[in-house]
N, C-alpha and C positions, 0 to 999 in steps of 0.2 A: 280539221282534216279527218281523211276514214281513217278508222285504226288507231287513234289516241294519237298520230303524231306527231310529235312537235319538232318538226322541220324548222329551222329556222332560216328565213328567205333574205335574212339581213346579213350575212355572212357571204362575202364574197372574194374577200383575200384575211390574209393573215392579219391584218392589220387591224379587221371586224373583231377581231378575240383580242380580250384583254391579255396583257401578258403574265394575269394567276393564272387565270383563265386554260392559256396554255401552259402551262407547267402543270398546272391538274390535270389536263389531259395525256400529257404524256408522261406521268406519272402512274397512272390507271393502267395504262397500257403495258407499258414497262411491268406494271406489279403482274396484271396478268399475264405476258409471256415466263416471269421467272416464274410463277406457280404453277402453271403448265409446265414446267420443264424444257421450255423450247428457245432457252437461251442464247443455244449454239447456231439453232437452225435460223434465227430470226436475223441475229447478228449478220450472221453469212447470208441472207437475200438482202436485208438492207443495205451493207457493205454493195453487193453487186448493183442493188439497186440506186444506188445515190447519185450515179449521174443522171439516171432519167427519173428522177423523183419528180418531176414535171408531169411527166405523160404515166407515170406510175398514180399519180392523185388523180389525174383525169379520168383515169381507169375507175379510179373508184368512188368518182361520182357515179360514172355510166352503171355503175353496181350496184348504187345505191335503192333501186325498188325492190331488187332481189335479196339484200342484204338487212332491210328492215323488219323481214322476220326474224334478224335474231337480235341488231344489235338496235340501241335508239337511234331512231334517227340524229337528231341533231349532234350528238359526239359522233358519230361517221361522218356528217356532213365537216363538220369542225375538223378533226381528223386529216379529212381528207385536204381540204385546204391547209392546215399545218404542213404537210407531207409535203407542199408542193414547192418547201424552198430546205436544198441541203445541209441548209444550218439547225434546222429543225430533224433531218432525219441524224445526223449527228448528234444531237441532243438526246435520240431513242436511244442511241445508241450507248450513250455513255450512263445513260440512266440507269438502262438495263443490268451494264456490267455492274455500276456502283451495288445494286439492288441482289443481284447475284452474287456480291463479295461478300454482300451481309447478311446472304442465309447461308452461306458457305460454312462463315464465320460463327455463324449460329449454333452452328451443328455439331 
C-alpha cells in the first residue's frame, strides 16, 4: 500500500487477534496514557464511553485515514475492533489503574 502501510485486511472482529495479541495491545496503550499523564482524563471518557463502545470503535475506523499519519495503521485498525466489545474497554481500564499504582508506587 502507499505510505508503508500495513493495514491489515484480515482483522474483522475480536476474535482475528490472538488473545497475546490483545493484551499487548492494550498494554501499549495503557503504558502510553499513564506516561502522558492522562490517567484521570482517559478513565473518565472511557467510563462514559462503555456503553457505546460499539459505535465509539466504528468512529474510529471512519478515522482511520486521517489518523494514519500518526499512529500505524494496523494497531489502530486492531485497536479499534478490541474497543468494540465492553469487556475489552474494561480491561483499558483496569490496566491503566494497575500501571498508574505502580509508577505511583515507584515514586
Amino acid at each position: 500500500m502507499l505510505g508503508g502501510n500495513d493495514f491489515d485486511f484480515n482483522v474483522y472482529s475480536v476474535e482475528d487477534i490472538a488473545p497475546e495479541r490483545r493484551k499487548e495491545i492494550i498494554g501499549k496503550v495503557a503504558q502510553e496514557i499513564v506516561e502522558r499523564n492522562l490517567t484521570t482524563p482517559a478513565i473518565f471518557f472511557l467510563e462514559m464511553g462503555k456503553p457505546l463502545s460499539f459505535l465509539g470503535s466504528q468512529a474510529m475506523i471512519v478515522a482511520n485515514p486521517f489518523v494514519q499519519v500518526f499512529f500505524p495503521s494496523r494497531i489502530y485498525r486492531e485497536l479499534s475492533v478490541i474497543m468494540e466489545k465492553r469487556e475489552y474497554v474494561e480491561m483499558l481500564i483496569t490496566e491503566i489503574e494497575r500501571r498508574n499504582n505502580e509508577v505511583k508506587k515507584g515514586n
